[in-house]
Biotite code that builds the C-alpha atoms (Angstrom):
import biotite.structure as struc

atoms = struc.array([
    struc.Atom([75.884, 85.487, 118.318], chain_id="A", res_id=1, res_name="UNK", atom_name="CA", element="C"),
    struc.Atom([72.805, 84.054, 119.137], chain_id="A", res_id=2, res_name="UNK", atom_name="CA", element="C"),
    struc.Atom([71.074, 83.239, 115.940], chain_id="A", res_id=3, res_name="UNK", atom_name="CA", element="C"),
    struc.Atom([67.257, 81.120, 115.731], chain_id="A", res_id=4, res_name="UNK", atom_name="CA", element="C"),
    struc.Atom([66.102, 79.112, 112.627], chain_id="A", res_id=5, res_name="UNK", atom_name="CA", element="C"),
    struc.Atom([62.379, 79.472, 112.906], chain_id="A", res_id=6, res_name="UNK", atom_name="CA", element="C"),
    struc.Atom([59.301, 78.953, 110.545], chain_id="A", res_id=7, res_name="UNK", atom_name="CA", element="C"),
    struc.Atom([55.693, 78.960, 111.643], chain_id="A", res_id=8, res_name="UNK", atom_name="CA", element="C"),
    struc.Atom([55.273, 76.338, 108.748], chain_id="A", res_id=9, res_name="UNK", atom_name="CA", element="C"),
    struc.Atom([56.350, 72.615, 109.127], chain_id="A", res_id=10, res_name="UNK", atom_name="CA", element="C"),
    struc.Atom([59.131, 70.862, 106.349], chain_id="A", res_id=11, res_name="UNK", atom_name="CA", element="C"),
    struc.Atom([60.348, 74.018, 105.126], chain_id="A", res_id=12, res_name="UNK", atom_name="CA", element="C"),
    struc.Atom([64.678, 72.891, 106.217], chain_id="A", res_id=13, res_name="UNK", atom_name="CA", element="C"),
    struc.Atom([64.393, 74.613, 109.738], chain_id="A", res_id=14, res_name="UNK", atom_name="CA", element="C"),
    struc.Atom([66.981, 71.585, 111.073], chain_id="A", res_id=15, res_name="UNK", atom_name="CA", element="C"),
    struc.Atom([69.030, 71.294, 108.031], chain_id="A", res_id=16, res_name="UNK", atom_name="CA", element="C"),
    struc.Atom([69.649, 74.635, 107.535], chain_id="A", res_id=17, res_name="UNK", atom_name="CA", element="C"),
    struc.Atom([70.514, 75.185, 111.425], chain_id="A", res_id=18, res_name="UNK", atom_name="CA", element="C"),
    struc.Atom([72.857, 72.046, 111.495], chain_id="A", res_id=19, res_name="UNK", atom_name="CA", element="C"),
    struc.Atom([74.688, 73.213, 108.598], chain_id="A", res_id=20, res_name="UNK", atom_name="CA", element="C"),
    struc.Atom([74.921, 76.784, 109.670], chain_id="A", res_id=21, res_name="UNK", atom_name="CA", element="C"),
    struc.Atom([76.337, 75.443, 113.004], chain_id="A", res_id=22, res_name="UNK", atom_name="CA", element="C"),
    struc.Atom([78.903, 72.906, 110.960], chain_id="A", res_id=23, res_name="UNK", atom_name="CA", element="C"),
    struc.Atom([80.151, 75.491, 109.165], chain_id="A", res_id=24, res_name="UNK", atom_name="CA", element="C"),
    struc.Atom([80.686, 77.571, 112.149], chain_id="A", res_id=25, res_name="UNK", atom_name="CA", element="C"),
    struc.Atom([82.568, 74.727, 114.072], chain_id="A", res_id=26, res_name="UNK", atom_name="CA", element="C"),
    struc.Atom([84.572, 74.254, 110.948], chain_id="A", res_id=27, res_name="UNK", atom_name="CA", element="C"),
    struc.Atom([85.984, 78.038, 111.078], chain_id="A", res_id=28, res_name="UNK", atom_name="CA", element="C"),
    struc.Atom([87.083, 77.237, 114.420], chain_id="A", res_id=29, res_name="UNK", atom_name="CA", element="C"),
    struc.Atom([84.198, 79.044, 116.518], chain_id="A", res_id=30, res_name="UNK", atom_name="CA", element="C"),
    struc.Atom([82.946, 77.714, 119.885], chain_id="A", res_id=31, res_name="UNK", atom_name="CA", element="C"),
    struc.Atom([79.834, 76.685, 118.648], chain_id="A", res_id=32, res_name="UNK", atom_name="CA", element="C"),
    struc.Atom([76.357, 75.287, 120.500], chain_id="A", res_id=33, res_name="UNK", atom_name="CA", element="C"),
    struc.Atom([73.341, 73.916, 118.812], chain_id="A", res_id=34, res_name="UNK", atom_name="CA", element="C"),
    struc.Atom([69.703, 73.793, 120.594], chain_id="A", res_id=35, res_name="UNK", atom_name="CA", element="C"),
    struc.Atom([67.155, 71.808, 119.612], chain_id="A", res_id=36, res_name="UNK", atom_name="CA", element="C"),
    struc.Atom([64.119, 73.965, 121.004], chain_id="A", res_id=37, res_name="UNK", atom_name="CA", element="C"),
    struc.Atom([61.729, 71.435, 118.595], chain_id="A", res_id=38, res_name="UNK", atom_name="CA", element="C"),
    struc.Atom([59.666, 68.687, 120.614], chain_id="A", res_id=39, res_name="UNK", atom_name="CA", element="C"),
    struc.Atom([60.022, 66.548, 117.215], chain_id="A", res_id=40, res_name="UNK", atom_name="CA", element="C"),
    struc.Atom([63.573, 66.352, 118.562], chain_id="A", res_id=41, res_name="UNK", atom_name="CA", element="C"),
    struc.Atom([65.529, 66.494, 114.891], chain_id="A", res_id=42, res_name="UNK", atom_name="CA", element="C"),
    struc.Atom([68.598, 68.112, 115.813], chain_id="A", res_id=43, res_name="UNK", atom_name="CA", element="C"),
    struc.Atom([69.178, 65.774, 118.940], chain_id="A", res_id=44, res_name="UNK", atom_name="CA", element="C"),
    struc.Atom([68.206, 62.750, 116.300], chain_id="A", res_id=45, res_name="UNK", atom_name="CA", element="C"),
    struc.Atom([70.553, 64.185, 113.767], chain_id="A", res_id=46, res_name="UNK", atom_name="CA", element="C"),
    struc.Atom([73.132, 64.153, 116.843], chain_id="A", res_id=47, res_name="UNK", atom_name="CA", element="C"),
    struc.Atom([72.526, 60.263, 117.727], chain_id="A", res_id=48, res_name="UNK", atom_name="CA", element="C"),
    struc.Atom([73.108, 59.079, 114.033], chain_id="A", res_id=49, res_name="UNK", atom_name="CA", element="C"),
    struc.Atom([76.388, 60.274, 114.088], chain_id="A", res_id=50, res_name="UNK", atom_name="CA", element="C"),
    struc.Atom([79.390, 57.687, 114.133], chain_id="A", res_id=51, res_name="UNK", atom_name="CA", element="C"),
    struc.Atom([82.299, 60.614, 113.673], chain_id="A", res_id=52, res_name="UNK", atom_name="CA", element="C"),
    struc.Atom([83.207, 62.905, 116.578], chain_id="A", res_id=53, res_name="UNK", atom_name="CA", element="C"),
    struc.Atom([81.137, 65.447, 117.366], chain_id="A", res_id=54, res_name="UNK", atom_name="CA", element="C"),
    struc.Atom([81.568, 69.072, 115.741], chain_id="A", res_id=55, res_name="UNK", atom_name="CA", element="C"),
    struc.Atom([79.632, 70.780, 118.867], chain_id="A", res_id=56, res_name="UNK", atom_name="CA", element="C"),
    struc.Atom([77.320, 69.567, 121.092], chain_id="A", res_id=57, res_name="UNK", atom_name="CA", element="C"),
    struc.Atom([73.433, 69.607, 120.588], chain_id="A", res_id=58, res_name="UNK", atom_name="CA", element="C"),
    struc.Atom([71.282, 70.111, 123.691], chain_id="A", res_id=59, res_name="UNK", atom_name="CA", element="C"),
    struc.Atom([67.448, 69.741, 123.837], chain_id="A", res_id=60, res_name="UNK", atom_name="CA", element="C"),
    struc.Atom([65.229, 73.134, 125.159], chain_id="A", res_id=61, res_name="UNK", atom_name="CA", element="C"),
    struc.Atom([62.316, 72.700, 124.043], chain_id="A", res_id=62, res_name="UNK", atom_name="CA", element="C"),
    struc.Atom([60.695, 74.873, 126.848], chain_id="A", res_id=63, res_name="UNK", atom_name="CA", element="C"),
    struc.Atom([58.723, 78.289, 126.965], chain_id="A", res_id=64, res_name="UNK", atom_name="CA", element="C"),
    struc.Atom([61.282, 79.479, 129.277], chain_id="A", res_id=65, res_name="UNK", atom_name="CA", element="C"),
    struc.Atom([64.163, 79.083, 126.862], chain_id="A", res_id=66, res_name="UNK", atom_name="CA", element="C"),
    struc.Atom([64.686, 82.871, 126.524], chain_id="A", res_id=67, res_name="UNK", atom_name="CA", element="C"),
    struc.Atom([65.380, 82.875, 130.328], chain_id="A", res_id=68, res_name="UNK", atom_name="CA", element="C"),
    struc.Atom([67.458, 80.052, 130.434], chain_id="A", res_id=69, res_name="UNK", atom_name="CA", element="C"),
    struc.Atom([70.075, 80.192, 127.402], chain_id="A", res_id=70, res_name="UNK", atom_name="CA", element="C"),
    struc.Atom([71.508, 83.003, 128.394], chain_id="A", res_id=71, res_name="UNK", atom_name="CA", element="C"),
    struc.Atom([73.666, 81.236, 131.209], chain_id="A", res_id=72, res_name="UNK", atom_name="CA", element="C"),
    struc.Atom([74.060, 78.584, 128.997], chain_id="A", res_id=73, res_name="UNK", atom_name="CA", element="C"),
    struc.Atom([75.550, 80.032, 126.357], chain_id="A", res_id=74, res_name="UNK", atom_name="CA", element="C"),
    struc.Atom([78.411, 81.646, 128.013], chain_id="A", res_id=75, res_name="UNK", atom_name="CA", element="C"),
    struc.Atom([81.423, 80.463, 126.938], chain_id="A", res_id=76, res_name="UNK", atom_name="CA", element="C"),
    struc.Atom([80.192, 79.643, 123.194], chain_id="A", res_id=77, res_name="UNK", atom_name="CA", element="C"),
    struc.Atom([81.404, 82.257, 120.336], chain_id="A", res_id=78, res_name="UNK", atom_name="CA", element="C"),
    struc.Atom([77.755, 81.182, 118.204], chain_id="A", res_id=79, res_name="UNK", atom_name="CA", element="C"),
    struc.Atom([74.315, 79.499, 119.438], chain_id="A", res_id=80, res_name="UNK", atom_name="CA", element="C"),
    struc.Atom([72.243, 78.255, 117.330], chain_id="A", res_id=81, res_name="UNK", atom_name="CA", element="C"),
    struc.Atom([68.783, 77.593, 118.026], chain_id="A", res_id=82, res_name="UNK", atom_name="CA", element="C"),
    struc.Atom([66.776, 75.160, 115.991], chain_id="A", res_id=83, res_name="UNK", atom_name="CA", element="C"),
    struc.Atom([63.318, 76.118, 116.775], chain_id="A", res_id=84, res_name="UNK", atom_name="CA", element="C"),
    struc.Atom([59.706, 74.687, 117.295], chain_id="A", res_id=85, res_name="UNK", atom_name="CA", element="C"),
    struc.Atom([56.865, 75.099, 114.499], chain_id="A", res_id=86, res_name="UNK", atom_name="CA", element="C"),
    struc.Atom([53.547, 76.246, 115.269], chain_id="A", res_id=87, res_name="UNK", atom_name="CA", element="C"),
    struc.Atom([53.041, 79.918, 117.270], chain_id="A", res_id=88, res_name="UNK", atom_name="CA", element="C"),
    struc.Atom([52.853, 79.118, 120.226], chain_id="A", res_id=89, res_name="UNK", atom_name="CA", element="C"),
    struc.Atom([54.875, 79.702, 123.238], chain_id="A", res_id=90, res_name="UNK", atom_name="CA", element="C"),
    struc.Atom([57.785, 77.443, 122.333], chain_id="A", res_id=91, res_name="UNK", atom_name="CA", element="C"),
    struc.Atom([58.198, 79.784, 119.492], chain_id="A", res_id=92, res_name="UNK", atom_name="CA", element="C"),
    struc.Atom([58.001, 83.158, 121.241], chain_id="A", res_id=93, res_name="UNK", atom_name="CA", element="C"),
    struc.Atom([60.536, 81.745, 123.662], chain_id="A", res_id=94, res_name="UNK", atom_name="CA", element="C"),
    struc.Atom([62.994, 81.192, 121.123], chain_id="A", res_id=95, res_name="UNK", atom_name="CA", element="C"),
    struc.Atom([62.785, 84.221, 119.268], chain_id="A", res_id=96, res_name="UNK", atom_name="CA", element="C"),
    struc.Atom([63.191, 86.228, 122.148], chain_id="A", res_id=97, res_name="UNK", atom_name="CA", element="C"),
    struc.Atom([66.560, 84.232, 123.337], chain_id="A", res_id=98, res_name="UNK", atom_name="CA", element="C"),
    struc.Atom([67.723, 84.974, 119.719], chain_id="A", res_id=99, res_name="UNK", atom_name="CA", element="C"),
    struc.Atom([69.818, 88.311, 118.172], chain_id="A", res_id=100, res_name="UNK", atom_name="CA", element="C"),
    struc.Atom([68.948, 86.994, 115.098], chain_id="A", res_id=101, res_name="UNK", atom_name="CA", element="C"),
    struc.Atom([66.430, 84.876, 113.078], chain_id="A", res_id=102, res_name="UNK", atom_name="CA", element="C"),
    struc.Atom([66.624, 83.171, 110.127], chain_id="A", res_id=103, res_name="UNK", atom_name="CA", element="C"),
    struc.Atom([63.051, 82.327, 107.951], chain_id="A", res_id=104, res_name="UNK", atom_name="CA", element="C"),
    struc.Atom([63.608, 79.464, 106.041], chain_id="A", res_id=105, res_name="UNK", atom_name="CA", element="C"),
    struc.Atom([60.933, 79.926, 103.239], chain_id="A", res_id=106, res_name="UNK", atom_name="CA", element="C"),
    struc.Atom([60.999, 77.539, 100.268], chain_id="A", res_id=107, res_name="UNK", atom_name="CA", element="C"),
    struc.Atom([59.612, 78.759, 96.746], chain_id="A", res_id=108, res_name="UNK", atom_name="CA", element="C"),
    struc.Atom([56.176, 77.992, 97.153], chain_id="A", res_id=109, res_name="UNK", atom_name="CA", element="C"),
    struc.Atom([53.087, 80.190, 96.896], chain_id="A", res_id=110, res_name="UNK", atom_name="CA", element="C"),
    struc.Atom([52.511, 78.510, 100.485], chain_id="A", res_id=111, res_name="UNK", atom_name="CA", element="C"),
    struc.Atom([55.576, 79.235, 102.434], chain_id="A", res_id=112, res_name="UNK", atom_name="CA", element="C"),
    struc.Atom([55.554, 82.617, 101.355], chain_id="A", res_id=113, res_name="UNK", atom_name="CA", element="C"),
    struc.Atom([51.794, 83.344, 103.031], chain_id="A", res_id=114, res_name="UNK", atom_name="CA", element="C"),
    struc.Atom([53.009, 81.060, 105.830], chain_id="A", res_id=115, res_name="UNK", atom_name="CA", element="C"),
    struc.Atom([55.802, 83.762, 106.497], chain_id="A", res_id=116, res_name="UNK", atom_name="CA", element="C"),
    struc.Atom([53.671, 86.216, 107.482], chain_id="A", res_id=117, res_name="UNK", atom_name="CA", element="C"),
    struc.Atom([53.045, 84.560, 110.834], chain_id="A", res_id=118, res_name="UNK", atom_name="CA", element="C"),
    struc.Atom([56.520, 84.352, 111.753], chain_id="A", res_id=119, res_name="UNK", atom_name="CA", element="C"),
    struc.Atom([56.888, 87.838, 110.976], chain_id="A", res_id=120, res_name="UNK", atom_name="CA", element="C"),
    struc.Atom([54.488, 89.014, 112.944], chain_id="A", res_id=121, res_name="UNK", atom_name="CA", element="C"),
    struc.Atom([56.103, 87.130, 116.038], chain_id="A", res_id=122, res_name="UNK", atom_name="CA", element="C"),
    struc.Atom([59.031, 88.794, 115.520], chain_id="A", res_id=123, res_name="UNK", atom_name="CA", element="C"),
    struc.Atom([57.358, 92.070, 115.511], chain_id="A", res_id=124, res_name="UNK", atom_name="CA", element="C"),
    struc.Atom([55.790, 91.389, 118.606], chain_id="A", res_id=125, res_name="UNK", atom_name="CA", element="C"),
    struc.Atom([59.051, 90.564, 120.018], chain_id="A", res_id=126, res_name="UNK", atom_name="CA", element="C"),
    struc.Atom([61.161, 93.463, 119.137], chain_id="A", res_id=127, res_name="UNK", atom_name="CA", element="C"),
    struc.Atom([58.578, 95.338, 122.220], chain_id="A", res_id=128, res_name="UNK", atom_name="CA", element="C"),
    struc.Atom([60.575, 93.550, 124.261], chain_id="A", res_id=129, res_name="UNK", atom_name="CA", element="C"),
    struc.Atom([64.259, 93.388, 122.185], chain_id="A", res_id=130, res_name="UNK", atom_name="CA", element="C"),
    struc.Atom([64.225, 96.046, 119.766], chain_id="A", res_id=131, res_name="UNK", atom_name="CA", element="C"),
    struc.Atom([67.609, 95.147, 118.034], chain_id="A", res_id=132, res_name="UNK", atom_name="CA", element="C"),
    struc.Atom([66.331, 91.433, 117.119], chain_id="A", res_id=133, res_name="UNK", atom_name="CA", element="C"),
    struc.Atom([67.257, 91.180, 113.427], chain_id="A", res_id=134, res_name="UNK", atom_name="CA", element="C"),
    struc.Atom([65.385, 88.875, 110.882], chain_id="A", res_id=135, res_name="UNK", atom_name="CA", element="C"),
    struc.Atom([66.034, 87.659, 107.551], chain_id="A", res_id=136, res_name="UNK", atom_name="CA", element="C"),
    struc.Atom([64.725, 85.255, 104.979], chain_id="A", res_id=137, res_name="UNK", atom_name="CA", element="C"),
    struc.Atom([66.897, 82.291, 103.766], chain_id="A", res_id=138, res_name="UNK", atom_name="CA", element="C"),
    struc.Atom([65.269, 80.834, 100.345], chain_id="A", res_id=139, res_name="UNK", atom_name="CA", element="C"),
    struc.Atom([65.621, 77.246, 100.660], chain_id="A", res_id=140, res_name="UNK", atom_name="CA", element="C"),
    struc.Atom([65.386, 74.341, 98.195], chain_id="A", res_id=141, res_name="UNK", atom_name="CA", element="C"),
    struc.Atom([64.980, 76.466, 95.091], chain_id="A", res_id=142, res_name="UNK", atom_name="CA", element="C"),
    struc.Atom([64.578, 74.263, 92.232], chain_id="A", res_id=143, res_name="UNK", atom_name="CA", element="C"),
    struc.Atom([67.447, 75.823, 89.047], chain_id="A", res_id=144, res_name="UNK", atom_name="CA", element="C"),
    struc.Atom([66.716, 78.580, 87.374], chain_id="A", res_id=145, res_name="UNK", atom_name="CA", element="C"),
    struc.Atom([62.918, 77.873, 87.459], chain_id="A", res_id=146, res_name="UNK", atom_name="CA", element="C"),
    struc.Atom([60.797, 80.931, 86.982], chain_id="A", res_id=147, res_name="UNK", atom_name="CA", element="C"),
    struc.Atom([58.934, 80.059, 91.144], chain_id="A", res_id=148, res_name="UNK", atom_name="CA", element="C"),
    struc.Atom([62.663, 80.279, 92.397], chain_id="A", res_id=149, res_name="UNK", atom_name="CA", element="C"),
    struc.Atom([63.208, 83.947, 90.691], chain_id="A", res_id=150, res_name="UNK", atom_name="CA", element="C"),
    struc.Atom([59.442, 85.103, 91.890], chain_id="A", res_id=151, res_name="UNK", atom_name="CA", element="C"),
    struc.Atom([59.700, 84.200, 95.453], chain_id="A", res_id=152, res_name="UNK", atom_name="CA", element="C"),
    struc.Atom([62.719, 87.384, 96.448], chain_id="A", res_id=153, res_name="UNK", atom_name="CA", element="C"),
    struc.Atom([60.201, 89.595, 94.833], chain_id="A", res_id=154, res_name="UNK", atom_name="CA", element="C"),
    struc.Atom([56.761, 88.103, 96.810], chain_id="A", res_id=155, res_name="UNK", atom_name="CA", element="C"),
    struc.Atom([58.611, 88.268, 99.840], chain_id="A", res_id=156, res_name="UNK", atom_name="CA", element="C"),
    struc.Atom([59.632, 92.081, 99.103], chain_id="A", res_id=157, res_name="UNK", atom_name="CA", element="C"),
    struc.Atom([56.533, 93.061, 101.190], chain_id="A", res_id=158, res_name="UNK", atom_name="CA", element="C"),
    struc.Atom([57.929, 91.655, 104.562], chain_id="A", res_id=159, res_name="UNK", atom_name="CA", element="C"),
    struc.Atom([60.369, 94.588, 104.381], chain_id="A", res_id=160, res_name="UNK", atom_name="CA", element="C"),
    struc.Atom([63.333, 92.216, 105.857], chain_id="A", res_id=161, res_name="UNK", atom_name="CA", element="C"),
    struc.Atom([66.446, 91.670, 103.746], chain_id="A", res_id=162, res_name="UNK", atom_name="CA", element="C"),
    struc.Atom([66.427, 87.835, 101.773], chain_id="A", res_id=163, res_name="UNK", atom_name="CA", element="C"),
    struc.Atom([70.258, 86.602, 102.306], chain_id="A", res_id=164, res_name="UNK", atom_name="CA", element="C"),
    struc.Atom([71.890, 85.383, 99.302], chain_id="A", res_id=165, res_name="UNK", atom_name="CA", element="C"),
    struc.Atom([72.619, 82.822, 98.078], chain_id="A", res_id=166, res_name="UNK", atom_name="CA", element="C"),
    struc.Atom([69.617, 80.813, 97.938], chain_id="A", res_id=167, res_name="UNK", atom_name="CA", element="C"),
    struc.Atom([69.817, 77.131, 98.935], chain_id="A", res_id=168, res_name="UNK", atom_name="CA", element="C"),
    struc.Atom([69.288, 74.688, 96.034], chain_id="A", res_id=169, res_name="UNK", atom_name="CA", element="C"),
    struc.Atom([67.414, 71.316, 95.898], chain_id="A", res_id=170, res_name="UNK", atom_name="CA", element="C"),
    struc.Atom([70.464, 68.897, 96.489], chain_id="A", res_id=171, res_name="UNK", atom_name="CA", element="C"),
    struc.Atom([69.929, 65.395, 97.245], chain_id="A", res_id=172, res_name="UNK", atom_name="CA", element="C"),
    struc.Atom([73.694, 65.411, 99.554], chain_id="A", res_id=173, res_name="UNK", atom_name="CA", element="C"),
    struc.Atom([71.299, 67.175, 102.242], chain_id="A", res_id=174, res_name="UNK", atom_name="CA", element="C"),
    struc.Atom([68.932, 64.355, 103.172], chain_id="A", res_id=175, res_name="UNK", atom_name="CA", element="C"),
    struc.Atom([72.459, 61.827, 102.359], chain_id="A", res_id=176, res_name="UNK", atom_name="CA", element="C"),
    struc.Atom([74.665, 63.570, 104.733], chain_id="A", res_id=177, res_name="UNK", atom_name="CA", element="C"),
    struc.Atom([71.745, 64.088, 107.561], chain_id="A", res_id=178, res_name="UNK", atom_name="CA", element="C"),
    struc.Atom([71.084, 60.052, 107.712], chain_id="A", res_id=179, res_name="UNK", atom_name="CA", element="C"),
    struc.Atom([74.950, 59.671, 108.531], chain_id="A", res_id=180, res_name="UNK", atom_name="CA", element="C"),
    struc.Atom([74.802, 62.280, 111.293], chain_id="A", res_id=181, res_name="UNK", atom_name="CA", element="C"),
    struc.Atom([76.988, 64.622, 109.203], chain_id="A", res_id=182, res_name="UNK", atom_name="CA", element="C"),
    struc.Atom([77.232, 67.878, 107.655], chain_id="A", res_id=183, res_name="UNK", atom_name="CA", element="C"),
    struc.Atom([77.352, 68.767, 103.665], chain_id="A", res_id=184, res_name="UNK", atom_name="CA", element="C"),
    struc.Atom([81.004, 70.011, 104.392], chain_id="A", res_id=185, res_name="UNK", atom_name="CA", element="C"),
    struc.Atom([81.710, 66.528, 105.792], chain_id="A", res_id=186, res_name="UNK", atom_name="CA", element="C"),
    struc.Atom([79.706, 64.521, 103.070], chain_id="A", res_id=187, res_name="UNK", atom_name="CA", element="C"),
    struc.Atom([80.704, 66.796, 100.433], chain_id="A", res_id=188, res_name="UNK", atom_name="CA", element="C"),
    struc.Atom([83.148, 69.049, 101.465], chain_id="A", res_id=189, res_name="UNK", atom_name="CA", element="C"),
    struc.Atom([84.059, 70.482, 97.431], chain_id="A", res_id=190, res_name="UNK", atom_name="CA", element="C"),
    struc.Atom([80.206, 70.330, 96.359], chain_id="A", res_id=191, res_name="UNK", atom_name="CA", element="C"),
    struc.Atom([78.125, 72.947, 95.596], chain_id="A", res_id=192, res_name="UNK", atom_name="CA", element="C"),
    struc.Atom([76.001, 72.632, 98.802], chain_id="A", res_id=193, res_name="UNK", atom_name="CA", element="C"),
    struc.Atom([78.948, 73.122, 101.041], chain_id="A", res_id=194, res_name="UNK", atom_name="CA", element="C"),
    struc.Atom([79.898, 75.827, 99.128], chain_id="A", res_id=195, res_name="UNK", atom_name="CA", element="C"),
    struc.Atom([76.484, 77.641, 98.980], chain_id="A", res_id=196, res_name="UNK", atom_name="CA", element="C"),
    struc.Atom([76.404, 76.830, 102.999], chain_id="A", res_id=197, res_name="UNK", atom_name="CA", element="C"),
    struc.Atom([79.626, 78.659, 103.522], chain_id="A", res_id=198, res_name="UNK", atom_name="CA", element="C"),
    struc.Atom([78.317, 81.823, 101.406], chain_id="A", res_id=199, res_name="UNK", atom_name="CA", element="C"),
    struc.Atom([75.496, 81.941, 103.659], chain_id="A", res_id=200, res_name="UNK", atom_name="CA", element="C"),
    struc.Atom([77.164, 81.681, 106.599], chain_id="A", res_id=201, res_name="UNK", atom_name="CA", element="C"),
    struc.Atom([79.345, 84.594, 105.503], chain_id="A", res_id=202, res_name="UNK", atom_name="CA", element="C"),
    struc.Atom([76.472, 86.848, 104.891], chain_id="A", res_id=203, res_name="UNK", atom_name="CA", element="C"),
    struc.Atom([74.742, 85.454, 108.253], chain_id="A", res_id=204, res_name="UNK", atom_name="CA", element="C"),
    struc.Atom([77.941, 86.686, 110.134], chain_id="A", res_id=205, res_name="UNK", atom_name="CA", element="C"),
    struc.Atom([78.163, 89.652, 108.205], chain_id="A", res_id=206, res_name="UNK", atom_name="CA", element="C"),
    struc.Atom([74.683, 91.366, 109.314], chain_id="A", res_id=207, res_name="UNK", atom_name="CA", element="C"),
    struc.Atom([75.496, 89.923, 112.549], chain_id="A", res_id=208, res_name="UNK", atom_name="CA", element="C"),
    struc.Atom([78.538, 91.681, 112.785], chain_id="A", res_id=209, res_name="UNK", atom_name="CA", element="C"),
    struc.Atom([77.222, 94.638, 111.228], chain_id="A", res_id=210, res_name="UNK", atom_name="CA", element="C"),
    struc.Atom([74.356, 94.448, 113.892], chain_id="A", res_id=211, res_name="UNK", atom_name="CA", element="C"),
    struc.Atom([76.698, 94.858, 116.393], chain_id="A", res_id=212, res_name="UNK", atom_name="CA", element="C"),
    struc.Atom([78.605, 97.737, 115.056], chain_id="A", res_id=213, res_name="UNK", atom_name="CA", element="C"),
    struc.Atom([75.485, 99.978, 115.399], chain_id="A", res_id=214, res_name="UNK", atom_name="CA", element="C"),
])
């Protein structure tokens, strides 16, 4: 499972969301490998504030010939997960295309949701080249019940790509735990973010799974 974590738009959780995702993994006992295909360099800062152990190792790519070179790289690994660059350009191509699956972080906002459309498009153009890449949305930092976090599933309805559930809430254990180098599940491990993580993560590796079946 090679799975990307990709937004045209800057700030929308791209980093949290993939260190999380790739936590979680490690946690279930999976070989797990996390690329920071960025040239901000998050991931890999994430990495260096981290007193404990490490739960995988986090290696910067952030070239346009990533798509060429993960593949020898990732042997050996039961999940990849690629954090990857904002902006289209060809950092971004290069990661989608080294991806089986990508994950649009979009928060509730009027913005993110037009900002979407760019991302989709690259994955359109990539799937002339990889025809089984998968996409998804992830709804990130939805605020309660507020009306904006109900309205966003339905604005993003016209993408035509599936919005995995749950949604990620505002939580302030997110921007805790990253300062510390750690996951939610580490920070947290009984809270409500770790447990909205690890439903995600079980619907990421379902449609993987199921992805692979066909």
């Amino acid at each position: 499972m090679i799975l990307g974590v990709l937004n045209q738009k800057g700030g929308v959780g791209k980093t949290t969301i993939a260190v999380n995702i790739a936590a979680t993994l490690a946690g279930e006992g999976r070989r797990v490998l996390l690329i920071d295909a960025d040239p901000q360099g998050s991931a890999l800062a994430w990495s260096s504030a981290r007193t404990r152990d490490p739960l995988f190792p986090v290696v910067g790519m952030a070239k346009p010939t990533l798509h060429r070179d993960l593949p020898s790289l990732a042997r050996g690994y039961d999940a990849v997960i690629v954090d990857g660059a904002p902006r289209a350009n060809d950092l971004a191509r290069a990661a989608i295309l080294a991806c089986d699956t990508v994950l649009i972080p979009v928060q509730p906002s009027p913005y993110d949701v037009w900002a979407a459309q760019e991302t989709v498009e690259l994955l359109r153009e990539a799937r002339i080249y990889k025809e089984a890449l998968a996409g998804a949305f992830v709804i990130n930092r939805k605020i309660g019940n507020s009306a904006i976090g109900r309205d966003v599933t339905s604005a993003l309805e016209p993408f035509a790509m599936p919005v995995l559930e749950p949604p990620l809430c505002q939580r302030v254990v997110y921007a805790e735990s990253a300062a510390q180098g750690l996951s939610v599940a580490e920070a947290a491990p009984r809270g409500e973010a770790a447990r909205e993580i690890a439903a995600l993560v079980a619907a990421i590796v379902d449609i993987c799974e199921r992805k692979d079946a066909a």
